[in-house]
N, C-alpha and C positions, 0 to 999 in steps of 0.2 A: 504494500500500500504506500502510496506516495504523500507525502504529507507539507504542506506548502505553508511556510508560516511570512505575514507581513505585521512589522511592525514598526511603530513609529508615532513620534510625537505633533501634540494639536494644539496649540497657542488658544485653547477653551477649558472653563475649569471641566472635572471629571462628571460632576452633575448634568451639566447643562450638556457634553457627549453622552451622558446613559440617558439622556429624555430622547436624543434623537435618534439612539440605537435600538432603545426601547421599544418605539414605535413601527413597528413590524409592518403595518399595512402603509406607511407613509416616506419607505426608504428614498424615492425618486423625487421626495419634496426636501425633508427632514434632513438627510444625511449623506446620499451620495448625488447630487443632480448631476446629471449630462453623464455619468455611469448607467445610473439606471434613466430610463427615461418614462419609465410608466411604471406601477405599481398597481393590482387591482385588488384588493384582498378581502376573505372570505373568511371569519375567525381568524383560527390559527395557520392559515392557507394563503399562498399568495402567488400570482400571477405578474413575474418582472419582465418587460421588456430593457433589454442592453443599450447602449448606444451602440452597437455593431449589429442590432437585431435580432442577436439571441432571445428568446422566450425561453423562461424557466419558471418552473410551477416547486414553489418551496414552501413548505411545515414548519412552521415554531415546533421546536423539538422542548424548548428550556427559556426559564428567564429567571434571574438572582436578584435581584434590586439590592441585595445585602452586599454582593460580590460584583455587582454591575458587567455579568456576563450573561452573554442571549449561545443561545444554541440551537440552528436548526439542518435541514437536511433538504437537498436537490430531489426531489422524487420524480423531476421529468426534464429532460434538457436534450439538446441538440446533439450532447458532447459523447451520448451513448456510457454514461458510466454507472457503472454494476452498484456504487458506493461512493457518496456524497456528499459529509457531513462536515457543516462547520462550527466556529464558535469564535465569539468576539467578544475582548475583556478590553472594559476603559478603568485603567488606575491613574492615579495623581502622579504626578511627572515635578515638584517644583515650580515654585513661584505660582500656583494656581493653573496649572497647567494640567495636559495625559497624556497620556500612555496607551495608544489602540494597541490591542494585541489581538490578532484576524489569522486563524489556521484554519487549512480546510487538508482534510483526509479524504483521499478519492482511489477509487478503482475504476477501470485498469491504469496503471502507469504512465502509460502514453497519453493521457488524458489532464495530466499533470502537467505539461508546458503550457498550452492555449489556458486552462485555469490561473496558473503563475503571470501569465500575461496580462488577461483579467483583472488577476486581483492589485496589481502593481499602478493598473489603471484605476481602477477604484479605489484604491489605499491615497491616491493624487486629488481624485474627488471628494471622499470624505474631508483632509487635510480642506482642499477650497471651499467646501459648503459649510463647515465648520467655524473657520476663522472669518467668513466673510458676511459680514454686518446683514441682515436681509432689509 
C-alpha cells in the first residue's frame, strides 16, 4: 500500500483551519477552492468535482473536534483504486498559527503518483483559501 503524506504550514490559527476542514459538504467553498470546484453533499457522502475534472464520491469515515482530525475514504473515483483512505490533522504550528497534516493510503500502487500530484495541488489551495481574507 502506498501511503502519501503532505504537510505543511497555514499562517491561520488551528480553530478557524478545523471549522473549514470540518465542514465536509462545503470543501470547494471553505477550504480548498479552485482544487475542488464543486462539492454536492448528502450527510456523510459527498460528491467532489477537481479542477482537472475528476469526480469522486467520498464518506466521512471520522471527525475529532478534541484532536481536530477528519477521516474519510474514496469509494468511487476515476483513479480505479481497490483502497482509498485519508485523514487530515490541523495542530498549532507557533505564533497562532498550523500545522495541516493530509495522508492518504491507497491501493494499487501505481495509483499513488496522479494522487501525490493531486494532493500537492490541493495542499497549495488549502495554504491560499486559508490565508486569504474572503
Amino acid at each position: 500500500m502506498a501511503s502519501i503524506r503532505e504537510e505543511f504550514t497555514v499562517a491561520a490559527p488551528p480553530d478557524t483551519v478545523w471549522s473549514a476542514l470540518r465542514d465536509f459538504g462545503a470543501v470547494d467553498e471553505r477550504l480548498a477552492r479552485g482544487f475542488v470546484i464543486a462539492s454536492d453533499a448528502d450527510g456523510d457522502a459527498r460528491v467532489v468535482t477537481f479542477a482537472n475534472g475528476a469526480v469522486a464520491r467520498e464518506v466521512l469515515v471520522a471527525t475529532d473536534d478534541d484532536t481536530r482530525r477528519l477521516v474519510y475514504s474514496v469509494v468511487e473515483s476515476p483513479l480505479g483504486t481497490t483502497h482509498h483512505n485519508a485523514s487530515a490533522q490541523v495542530l498549532p504550528d507557533g505564533d497562532g498559527g498550523s500545522r495541516f497534516v493530509w495522508i492518504t493510503d491507497v491501493l494499487p500502487h501505481e495509483a499513488a503518483l496522479p494522487i501525490r500530484e493531486m494532493m500537492a495541488f490541493g495542499a497549495a489551495a488549502i495554504r491560499q483559501t486559508l490565508e486569504t481574507p474572503e
